[in-house]
C-alpha positions in Angstrom: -25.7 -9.1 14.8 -26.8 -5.8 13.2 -24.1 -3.4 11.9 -24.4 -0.1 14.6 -24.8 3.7 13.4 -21.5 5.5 14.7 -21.2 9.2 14.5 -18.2 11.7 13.4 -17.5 14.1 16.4 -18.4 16.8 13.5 -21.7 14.9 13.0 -22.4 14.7 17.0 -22.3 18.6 16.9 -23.8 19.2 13.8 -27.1 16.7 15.2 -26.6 19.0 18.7 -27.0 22.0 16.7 -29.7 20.5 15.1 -31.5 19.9 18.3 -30.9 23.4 19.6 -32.5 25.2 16.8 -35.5 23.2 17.3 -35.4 23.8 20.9 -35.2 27.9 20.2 -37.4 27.5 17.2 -40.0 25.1 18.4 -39.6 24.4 21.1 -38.6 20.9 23.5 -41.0 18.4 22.1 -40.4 19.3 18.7 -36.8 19.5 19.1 -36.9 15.9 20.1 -39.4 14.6 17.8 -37.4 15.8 14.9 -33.9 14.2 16.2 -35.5 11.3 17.1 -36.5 10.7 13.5 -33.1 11.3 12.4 -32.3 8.5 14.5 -35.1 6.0 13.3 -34.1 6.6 10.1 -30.5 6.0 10.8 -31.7 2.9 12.2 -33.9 1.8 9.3 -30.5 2.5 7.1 -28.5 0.6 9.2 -30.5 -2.5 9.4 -30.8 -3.0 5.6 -29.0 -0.1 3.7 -32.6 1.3 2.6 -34.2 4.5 3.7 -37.8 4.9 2.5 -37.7 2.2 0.4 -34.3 3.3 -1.5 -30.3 3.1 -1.4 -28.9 6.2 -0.3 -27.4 8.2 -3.0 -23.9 8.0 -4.2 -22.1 11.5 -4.2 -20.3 12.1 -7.5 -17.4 10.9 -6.7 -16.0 13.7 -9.1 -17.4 16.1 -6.6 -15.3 14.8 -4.1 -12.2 13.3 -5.6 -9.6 15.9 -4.5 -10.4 15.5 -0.5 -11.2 11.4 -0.4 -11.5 7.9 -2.8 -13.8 6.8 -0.2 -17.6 6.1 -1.6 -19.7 8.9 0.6 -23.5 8.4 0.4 -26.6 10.3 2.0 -29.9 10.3 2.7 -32.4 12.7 2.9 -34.2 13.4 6.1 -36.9 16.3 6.0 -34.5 19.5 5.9 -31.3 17.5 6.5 -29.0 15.6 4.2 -26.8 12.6 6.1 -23.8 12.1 4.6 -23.0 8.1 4.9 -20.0 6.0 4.7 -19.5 2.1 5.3 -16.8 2.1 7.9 -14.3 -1.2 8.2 -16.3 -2.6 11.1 -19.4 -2.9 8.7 -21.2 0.2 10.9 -23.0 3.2 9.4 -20.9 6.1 9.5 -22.7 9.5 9.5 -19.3 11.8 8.1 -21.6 15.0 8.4 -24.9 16.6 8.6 -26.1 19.5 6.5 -29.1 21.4 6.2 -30.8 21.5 2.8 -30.5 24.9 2.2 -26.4 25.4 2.6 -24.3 25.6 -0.4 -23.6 21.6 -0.3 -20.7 20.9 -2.7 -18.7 23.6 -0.8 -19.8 22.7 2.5 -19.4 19.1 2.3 -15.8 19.4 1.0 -14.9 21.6 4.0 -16.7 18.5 6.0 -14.9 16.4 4.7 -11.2 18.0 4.7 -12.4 18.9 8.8 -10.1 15.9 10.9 -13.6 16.1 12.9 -15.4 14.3 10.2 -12.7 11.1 10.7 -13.8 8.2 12.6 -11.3 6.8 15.5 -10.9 3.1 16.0 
């Protein structure tokens, strides 16, 4: 049985906000088309730990020491960085989404200090 994908509640809002900029931006197809390939390449991770022919990336875990010990990966897809985690039932855990442009070591620690990036049994 292949590990699932499992989403924070941050990460669920983060991919609807996602979705809706598309929408206003691009319009429905694209909006679609573009979330969609967030989640093929969620599931190509999933079923192999690869992306594109390569682990995701580690995050310095110096960058992240004060707010978790937890290993944090991510992948890149397009203009979106996924922020990764094995969780204890051997899913995918997509902690957070950010766009490449944001100020990432800031916003990822206030992602990860948000209880909305936590996973619930």
């Amino acid at each position: 049985m292949t590990p699932s994908v499992k989403f924070s509640p941050l990460a669920l809002a983060q991919l609807d906000l996602i979705w809706d900029y598309g929408f206003e931006r691009f319009g429905l197809e694209k909006a679609d088309a573009y979330v969609d390939g967030i989640f093929d390449a969620l599931e190509e991770l999933n079923e192999h730990w690869v992306y594109q022919a390569a682990a995701p990336r580690l995050v310095p875990p110096d960058l992240i020491s004060d707010i978790t010990q937890e290993s944090i990966h991510f992948i890149r897809y397009k203009h979106e960085i996924l922020y990764l985690k094995h969780l204890n039932d051997q899913s995918v855990g997509v902690v957070c989404i950010l766009g490449e442009k944001m100020d990432t070591p800031n916003r990822l620690l206030d992602m990860l200090n948000s209880p909305k990036s936590s996973f619930t049994p």
